[in-house]
Gaussian input, Z-matrix of N, CA and C with variables (Angstrom, degrees):
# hf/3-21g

backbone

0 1
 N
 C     1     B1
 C     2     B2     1     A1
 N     3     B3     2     A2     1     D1
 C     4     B4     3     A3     2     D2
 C     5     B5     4     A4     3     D3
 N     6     B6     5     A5     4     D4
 C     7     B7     6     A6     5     D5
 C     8     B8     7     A7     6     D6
 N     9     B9     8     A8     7     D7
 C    10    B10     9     A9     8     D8
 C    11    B11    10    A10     9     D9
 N    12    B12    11    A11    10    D10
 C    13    B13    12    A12    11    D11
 C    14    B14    13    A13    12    D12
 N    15    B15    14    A14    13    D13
 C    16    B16    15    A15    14    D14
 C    17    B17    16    A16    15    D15
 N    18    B18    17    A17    16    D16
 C    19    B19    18    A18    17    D17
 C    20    B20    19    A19    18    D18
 N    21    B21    20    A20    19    D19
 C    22    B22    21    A21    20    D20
 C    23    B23    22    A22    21    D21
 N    24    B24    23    A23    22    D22
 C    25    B25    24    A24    23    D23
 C    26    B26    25    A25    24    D24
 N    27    B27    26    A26    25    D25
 C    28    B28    27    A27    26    D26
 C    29    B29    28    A28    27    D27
 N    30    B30    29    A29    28    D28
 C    31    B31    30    A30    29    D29
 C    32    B32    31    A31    30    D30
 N    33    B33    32    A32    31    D31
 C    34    B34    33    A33    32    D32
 C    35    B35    34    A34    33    D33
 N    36    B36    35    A35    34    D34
 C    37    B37    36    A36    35    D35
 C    38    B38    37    A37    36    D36
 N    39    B39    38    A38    37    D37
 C    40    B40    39    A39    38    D38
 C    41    B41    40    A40    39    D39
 N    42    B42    41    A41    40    D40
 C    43    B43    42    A42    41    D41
 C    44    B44    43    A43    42    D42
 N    45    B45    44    A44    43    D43
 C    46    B46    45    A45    44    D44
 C    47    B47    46    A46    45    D45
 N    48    B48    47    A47    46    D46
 C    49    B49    48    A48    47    D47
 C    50    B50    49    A49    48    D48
 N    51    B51    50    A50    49    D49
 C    52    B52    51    A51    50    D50
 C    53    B53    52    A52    51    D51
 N    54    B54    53    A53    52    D52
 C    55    B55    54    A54    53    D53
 C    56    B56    55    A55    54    D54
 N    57    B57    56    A56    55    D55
 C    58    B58    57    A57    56    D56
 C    59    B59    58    A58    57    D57
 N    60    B60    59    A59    58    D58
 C    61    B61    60    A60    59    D59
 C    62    B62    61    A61    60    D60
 N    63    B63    62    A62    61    D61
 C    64    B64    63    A63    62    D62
 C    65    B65    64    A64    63    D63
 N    66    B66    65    A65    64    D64
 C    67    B67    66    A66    65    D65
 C    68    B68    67    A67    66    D66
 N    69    B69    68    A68    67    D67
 C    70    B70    69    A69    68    D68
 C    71    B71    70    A70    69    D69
 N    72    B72    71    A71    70    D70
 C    73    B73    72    A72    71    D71
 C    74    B74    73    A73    72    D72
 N    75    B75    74    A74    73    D73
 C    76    B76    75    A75    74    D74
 C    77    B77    76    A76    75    D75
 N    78    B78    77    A77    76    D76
 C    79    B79    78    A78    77    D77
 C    80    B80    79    A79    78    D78
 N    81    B81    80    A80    79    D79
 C    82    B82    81    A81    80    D80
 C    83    B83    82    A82    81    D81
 N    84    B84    83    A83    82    D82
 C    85    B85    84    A84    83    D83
 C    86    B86    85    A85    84    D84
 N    87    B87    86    A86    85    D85
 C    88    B88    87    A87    86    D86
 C    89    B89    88    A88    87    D87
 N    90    B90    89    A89    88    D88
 C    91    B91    90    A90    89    D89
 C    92    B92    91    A91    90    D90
 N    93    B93    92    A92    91    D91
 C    94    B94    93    A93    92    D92
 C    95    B95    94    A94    93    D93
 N    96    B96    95    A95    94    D94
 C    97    B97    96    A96    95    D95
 C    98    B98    97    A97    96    D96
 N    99    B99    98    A98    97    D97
 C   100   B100    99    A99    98    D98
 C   101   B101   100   A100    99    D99
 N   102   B102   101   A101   100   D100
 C   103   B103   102   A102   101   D101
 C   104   B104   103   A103   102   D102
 N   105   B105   104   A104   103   D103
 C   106   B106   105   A105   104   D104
 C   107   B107   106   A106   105   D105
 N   108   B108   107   A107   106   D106
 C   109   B109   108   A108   107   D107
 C   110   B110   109   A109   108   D108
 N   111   B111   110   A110   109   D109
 C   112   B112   111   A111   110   D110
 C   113   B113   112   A112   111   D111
 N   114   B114   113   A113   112   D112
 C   115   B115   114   A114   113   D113
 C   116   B116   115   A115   114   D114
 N   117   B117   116   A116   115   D115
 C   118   B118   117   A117   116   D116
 C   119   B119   118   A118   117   D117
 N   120   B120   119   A119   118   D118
 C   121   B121   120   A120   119   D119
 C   122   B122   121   A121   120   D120
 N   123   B123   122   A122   121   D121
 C   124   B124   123   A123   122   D122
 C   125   B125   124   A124   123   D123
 N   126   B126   125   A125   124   D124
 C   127   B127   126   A126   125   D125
 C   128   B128   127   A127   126   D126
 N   129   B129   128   A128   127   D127
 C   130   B130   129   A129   128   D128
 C   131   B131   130   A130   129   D129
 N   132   B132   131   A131   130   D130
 C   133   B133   132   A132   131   D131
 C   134   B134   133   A133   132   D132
 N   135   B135   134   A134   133   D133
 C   136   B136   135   A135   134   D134
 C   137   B137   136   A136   135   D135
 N   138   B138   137   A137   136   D136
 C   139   B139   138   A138   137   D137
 C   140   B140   139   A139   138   D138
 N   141   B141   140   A140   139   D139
 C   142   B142   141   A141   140   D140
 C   143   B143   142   A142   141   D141
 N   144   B144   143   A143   142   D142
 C   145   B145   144   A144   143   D143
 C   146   B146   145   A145   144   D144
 N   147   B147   146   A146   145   D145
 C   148   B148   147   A147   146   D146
 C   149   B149   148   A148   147   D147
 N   150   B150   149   A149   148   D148
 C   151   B151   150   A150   149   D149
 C   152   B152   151   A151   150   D150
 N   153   B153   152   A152   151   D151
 C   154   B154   153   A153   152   D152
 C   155   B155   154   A154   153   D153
 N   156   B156   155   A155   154   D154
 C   157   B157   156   A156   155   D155
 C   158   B158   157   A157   156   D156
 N   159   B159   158   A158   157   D157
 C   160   B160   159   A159   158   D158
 C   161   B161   160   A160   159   D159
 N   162   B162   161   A161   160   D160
 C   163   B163   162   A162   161   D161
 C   164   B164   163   A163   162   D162
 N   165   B165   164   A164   163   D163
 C   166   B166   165   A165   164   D164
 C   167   B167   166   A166   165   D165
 N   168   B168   167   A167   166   D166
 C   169   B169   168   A168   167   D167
 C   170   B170   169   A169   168   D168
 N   171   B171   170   A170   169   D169
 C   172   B172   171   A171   170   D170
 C   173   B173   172   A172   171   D171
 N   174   B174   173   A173   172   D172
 C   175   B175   174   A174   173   D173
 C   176   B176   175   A175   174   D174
 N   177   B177   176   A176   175   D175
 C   178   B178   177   A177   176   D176
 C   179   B179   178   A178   177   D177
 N   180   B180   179   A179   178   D178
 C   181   B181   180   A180   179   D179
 C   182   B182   181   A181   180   D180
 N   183   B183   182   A182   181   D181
 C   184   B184   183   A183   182   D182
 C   185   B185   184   A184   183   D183
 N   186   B186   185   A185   184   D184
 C   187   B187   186   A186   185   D185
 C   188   B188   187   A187   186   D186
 N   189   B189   188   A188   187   D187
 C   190   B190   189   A189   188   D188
 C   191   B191   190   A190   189   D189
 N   192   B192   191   A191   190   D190
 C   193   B193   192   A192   191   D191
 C   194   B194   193   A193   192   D192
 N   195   B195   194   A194   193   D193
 C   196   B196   195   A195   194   D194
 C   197   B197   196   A196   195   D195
 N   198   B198   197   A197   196   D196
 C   199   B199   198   A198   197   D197
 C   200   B200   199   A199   198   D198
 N   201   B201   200   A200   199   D199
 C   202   B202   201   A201   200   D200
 C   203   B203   202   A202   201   D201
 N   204   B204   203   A203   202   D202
 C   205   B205   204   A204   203   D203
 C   206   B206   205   A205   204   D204
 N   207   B207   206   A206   205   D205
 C   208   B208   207   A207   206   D206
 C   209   B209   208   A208   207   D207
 N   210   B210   209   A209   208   D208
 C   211   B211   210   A210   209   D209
 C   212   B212   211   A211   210   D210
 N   213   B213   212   A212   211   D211
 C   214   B214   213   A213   212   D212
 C   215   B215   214   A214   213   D213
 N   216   B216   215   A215   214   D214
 C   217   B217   216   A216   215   D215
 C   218   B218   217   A217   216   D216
 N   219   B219   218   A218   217   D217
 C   220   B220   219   A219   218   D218
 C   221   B221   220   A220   219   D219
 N   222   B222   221   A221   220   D220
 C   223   B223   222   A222   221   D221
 C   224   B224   223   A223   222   D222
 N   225   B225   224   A224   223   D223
 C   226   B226   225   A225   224   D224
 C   227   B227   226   A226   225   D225
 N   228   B228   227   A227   226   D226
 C   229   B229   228   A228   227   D227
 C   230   B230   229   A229   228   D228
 N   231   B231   230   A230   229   D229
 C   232   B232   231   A231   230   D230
 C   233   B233   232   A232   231   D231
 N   234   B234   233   A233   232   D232
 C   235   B235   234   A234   233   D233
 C   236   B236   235   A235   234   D234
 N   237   B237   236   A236   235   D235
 C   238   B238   237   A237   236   D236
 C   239   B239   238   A238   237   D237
 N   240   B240   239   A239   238   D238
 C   241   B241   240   A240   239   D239
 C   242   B242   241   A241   240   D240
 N   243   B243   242   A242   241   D241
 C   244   B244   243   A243   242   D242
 C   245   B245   244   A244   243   D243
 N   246   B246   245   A245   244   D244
 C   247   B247   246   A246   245   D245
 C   248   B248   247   A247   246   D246
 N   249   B249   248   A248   247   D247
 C   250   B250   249   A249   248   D248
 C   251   B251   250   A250   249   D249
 N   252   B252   251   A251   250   D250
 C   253   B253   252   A252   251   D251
 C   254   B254   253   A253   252   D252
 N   255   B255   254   A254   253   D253
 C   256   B256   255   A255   254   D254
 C   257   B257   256   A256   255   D255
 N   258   B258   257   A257   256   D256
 C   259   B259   258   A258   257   D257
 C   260   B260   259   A259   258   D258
 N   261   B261   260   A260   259   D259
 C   262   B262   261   A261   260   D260
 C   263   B263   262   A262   261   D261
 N   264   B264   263   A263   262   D262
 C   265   B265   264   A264   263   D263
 C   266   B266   265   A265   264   D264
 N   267   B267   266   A266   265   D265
 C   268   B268   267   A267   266   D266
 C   269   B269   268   A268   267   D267
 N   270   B270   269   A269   268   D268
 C   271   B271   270   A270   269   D269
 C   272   B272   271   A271   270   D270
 N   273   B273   272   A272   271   D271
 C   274   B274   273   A273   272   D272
 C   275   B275   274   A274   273   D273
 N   276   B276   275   A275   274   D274
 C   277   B277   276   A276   275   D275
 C   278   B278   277   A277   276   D276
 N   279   B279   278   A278   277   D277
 C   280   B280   279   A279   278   D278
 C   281   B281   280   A280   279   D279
 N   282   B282   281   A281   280   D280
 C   283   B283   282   A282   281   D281
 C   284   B284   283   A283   282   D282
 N   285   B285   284   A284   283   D283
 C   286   B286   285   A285   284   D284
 C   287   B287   286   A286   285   D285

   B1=1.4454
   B2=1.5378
   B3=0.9666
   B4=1.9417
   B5=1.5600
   B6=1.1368
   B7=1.0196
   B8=1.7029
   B9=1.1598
   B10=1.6895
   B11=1.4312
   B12=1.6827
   B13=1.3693
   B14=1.6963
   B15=1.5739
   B16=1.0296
   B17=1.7573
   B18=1.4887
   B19=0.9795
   B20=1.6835
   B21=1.0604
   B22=1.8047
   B23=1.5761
   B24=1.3250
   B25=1.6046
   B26=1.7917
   B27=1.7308
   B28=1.3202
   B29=1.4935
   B30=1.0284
   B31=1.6569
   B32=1.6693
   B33=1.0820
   B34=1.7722
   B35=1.2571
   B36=1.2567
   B37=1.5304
   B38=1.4925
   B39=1.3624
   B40=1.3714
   B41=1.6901
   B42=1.7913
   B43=1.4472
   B44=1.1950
   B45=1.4693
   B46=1.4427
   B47=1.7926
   B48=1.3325
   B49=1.3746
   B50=1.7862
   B51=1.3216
   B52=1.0372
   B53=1.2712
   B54=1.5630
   B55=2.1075
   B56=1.7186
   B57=1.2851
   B58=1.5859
   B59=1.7844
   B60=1.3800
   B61=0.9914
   B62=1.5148
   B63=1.5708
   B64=1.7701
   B65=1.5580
   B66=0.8717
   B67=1.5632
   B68=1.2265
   B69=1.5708
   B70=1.7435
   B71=1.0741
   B72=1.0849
   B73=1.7623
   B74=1.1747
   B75=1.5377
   B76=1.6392
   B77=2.0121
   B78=1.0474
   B79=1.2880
   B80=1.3894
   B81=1.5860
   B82=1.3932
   B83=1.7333
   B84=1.8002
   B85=1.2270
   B86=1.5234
   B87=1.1739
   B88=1.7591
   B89=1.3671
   B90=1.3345
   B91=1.5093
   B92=1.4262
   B93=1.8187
   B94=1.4775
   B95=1.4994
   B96=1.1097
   B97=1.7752
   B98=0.8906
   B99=1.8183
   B100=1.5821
   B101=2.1791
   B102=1.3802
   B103=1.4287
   B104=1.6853
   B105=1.6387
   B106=1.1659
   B107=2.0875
   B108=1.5414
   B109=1.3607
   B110=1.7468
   B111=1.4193
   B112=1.4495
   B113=1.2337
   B114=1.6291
   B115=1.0197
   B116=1.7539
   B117=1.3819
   B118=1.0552
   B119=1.6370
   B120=0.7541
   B121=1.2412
   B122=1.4923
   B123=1.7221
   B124=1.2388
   B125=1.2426
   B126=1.1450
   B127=1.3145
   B128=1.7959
   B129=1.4071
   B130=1.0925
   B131=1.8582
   B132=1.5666
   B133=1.8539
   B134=1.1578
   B135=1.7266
   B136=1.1920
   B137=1.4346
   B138=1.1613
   B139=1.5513
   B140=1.6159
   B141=0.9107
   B142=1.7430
   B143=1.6498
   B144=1.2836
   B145=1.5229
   B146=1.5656
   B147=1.3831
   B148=1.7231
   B149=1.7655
   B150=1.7310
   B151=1.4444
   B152=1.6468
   B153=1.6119
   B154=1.5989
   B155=1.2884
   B156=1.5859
   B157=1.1864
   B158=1.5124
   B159=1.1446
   B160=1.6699
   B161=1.3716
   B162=1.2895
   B163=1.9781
   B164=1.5651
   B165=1.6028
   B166=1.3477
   B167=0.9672
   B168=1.4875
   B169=1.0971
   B170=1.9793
   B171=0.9694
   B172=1.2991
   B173=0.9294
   B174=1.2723
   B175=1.3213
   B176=1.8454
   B177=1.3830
   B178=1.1789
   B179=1.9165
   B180=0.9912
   B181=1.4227
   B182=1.5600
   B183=1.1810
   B184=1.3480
   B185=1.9882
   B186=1.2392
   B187=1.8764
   B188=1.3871
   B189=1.4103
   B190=1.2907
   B191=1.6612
   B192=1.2982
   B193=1.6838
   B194=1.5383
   B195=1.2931
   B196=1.5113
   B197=1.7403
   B198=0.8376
   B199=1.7182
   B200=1.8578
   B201=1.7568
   B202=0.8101
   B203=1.9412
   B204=1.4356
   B205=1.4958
   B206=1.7856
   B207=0.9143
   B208=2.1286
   B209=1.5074
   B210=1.1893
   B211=2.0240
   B212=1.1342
   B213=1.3476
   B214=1.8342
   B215=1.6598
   B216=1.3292
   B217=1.8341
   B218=1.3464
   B219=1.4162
   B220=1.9686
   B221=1.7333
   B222=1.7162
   B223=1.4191
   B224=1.3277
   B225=1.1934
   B226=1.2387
   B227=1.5362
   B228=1.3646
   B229=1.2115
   B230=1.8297
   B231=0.9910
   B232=1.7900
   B233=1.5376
   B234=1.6532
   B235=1.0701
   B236=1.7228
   B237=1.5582
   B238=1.4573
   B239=1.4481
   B240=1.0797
   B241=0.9103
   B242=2.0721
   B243=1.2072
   B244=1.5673
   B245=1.5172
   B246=1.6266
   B247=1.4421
   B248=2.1433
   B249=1.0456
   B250=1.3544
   B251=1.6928
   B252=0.9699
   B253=1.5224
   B254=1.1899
   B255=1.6561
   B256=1.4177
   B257=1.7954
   B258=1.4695
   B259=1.5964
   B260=1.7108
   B261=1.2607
   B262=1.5233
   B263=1.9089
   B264=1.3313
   B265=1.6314
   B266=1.5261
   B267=0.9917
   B268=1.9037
   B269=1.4374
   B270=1.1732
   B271=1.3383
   B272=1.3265
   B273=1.3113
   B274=1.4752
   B275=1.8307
   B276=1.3037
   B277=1.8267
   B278=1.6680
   B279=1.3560
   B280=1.5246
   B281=1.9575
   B282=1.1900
   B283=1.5658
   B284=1.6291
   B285=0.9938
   B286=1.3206
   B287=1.6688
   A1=109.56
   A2=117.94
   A3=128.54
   A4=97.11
   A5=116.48
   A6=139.86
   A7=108.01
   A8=116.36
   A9=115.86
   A10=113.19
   A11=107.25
   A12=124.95
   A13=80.56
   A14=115.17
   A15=128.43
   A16=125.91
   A17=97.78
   A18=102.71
   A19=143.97
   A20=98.63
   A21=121.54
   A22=119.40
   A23=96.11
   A24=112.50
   A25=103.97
   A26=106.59
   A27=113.69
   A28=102.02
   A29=131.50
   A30=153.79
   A31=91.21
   A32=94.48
   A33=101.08
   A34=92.87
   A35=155.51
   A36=139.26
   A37=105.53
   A38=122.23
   A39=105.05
   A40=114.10
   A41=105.33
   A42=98.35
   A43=101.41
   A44=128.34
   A45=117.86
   A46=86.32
   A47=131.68
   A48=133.24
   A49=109.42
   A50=115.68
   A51=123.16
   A52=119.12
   A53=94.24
   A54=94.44
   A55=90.00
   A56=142.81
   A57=130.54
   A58=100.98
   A59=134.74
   A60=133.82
   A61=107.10
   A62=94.23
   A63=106.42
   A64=111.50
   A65=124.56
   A66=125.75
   A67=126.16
   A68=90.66
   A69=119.14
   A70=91.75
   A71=144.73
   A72=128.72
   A73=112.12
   A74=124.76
   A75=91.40
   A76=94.84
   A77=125.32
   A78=120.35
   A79=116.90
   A80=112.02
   A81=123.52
   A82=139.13
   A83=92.12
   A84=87.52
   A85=121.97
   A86=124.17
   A87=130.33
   A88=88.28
   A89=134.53
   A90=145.94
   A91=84.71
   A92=138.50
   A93=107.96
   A94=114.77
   A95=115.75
   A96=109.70
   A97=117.60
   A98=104.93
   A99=123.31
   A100=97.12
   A101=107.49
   A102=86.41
   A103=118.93
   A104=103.88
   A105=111.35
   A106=137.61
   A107=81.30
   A108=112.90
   A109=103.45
   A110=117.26
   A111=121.77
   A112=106.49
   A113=135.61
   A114=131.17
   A115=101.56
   A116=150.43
   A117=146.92
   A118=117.12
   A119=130.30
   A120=140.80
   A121=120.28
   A122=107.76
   A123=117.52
   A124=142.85
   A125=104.98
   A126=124.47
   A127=118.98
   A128=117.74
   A129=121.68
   A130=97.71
   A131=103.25
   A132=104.99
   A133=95.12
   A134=125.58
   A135=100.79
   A136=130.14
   A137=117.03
   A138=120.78
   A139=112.47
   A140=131.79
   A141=136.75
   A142=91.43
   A143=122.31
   A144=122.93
   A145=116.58
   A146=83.04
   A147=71.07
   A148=125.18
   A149=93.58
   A150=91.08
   A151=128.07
   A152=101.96
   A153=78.24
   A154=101.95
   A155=103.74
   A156=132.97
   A157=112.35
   A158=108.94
   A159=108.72
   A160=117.87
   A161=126.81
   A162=134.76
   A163=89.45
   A164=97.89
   A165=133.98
   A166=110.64
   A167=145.59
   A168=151.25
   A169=94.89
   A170=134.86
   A171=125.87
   A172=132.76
   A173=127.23
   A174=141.80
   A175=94.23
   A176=114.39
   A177=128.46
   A178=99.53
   A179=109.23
   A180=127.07
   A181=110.90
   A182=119.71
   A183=130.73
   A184=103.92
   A185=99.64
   A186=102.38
   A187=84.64
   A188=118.45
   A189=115.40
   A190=135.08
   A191=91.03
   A192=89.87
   A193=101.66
   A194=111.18
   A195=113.31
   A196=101.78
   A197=143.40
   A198=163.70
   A199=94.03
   A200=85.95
   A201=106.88
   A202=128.71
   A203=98.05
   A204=128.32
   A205=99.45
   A206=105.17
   A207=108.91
   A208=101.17
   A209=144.59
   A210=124.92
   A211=86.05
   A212=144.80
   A213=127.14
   A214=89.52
   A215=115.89
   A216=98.42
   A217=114.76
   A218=119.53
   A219=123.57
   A220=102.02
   A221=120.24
   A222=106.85
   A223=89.97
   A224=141.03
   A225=117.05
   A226=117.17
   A227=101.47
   A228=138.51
   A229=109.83
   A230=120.21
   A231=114.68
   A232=90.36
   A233=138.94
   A234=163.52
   A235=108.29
   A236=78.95
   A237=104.17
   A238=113.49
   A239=114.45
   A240=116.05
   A241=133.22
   A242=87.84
   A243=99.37
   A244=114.65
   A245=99.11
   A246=99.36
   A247=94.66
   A248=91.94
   A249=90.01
   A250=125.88
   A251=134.64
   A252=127.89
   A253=122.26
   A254=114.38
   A255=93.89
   A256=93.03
   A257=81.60
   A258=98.56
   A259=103.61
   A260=120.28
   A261=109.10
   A262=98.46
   A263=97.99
   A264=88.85
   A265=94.14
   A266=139.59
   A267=133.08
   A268=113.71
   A269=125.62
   A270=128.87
   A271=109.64
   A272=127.43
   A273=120.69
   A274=105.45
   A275=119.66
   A276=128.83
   A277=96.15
   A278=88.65
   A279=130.84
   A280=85.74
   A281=152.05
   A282=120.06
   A283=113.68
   A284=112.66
   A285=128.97
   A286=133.10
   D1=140.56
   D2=177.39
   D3=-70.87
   D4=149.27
   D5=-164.68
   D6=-117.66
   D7=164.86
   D8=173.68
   D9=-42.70
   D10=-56.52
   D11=-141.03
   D12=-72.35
   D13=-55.89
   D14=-175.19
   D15=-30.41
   D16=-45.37
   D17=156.57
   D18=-91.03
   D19=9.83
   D20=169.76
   D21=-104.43
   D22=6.93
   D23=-179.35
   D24=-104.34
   D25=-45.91
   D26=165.38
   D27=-46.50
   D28=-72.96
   D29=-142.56
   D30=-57.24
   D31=-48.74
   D32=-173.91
   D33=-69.49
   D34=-37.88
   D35=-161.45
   D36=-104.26
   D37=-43.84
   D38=166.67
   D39=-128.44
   D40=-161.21
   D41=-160.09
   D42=-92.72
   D43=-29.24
   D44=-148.51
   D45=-127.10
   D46=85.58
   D47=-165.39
   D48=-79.28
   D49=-19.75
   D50=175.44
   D51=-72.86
   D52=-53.41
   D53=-173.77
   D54=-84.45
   D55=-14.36
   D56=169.27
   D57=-61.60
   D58=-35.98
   D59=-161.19
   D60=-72.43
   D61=-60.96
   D62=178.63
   D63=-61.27
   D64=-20.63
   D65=158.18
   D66=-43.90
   D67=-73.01
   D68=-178.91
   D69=-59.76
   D70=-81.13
   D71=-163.24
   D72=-47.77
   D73=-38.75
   D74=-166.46
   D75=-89.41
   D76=-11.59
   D77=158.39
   D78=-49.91
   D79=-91.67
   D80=-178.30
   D81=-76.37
   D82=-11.14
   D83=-167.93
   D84=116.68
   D85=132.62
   D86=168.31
   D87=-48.91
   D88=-101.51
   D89=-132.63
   D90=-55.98
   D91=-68.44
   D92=-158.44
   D93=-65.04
   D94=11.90
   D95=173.81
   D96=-80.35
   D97=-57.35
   D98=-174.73
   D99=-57.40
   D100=-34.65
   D101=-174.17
   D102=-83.55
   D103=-10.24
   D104=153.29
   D105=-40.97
   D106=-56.58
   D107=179.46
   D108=-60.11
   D109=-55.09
   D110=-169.30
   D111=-95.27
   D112=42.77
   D113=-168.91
   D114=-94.65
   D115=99.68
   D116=-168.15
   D117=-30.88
   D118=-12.62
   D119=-170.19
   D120=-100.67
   D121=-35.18
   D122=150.15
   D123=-111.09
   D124=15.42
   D125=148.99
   D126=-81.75
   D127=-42.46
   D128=-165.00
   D129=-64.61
   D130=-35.82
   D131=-166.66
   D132=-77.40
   D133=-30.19
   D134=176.90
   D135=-74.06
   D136=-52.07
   D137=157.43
   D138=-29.47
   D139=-53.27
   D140=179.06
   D141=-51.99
   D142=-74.47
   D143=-164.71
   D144=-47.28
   D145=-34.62
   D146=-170.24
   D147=-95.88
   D148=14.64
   D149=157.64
   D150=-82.62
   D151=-5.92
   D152=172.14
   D153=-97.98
   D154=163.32
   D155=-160.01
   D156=-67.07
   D157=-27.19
   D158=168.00
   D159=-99.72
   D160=13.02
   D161=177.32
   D162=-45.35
   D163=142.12
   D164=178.06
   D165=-135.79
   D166=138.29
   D167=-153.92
   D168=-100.49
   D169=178.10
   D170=174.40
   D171=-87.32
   D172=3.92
   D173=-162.45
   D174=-104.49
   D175=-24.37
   D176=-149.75
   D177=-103.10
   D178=-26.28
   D179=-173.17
   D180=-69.33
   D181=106.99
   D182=164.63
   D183=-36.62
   D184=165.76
   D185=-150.57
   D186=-68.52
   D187=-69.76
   D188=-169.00
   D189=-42.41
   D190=-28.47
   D191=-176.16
   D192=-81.54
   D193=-23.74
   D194=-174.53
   D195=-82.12
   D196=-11.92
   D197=118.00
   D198=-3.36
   D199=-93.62
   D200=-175.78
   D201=-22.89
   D202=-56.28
   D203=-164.87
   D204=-80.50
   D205=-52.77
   D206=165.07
   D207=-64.73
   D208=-17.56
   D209=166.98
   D210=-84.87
   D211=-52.98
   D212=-144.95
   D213=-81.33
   D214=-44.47
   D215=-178.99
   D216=-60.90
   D217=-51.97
   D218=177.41
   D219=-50.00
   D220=-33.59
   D221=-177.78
   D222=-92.02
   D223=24.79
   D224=170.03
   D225=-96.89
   D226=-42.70
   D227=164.25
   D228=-49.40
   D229=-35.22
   D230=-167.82
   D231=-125.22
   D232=39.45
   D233=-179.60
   D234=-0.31
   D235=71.36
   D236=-179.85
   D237=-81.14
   D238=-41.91
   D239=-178.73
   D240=-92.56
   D241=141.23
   D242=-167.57
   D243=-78.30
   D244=-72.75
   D245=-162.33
   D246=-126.04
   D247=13.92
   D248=-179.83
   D249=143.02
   D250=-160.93
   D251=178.58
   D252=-141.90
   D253=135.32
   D254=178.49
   D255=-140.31
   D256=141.10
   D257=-161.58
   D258=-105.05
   D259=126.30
   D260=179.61
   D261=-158.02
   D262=117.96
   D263=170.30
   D264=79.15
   D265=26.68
   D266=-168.55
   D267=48.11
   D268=22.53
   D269=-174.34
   D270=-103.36
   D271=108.72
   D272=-160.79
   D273=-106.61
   D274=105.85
   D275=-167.54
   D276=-121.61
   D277=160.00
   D278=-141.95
   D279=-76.38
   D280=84.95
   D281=-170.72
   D282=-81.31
   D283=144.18
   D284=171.06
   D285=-66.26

C-alpha cells in the first residue's frame, strides 16, 4: 500500500499524483509504483525540496516555475550543469 510520504514524492514529480497513480497501477502494477515512489533518488529530491519553507508540490507550482524546475532536472539529467544554474528569460546557462 502507498504510504503518505509515498504519495508526496508522486506530488513532487508530477501534477496530477492521483490520476498518475490510478494509471500506473492499472498499467504497471501496485509494487512498480510503490518502487517508483521509494526510488532513492526521488525520495532524496523530495526530502531536499521540501525543506524550504515555501515547497510546493507540482501540481501547486505556477506554470513558469514548473518550466523552470523541468530545465534544471533535464540539465540535470544530461549533466549540464557545472557549478549551478541560472535561469533568466527560460534560458537555462552554464554559471560560473
Amino acid at each position: 500500500m502507498l504510504t503518505e510520504e509515498d504519495k508526496a514524492v508522486l506530488a513532487h514529480l508530477v501534477e496530477d499524483p492521483d490520476a498518475w497513480i490510478k494509471h500506473a497501477i492499472q498499467t504497471v502494477g501496485v509494487d512498480a509504483v510503490i518502487a517508483k515512489c521509494r526510488r532513492e533518488t526521488h525520495l532524496a529530491a523530495y526530502r531536499a525540496a521540501k525543506q524550504n519553507a515555501d515547497y510546493k508540490p507540482r501540481g501547486k507550482l505556477p506554470s513558469d516555475e514548473t518550466c523552470a524546475l523541468v530545465a534544471v532536472e533535464w540539465a540535470k539529467k544530461e549533466f549540464l550543469l557545472v557549478s549551478g544554474p541560472i535561469i533568466h528569460t527560460g534560458v537555462l546557462n552554464n554559471a560560473d
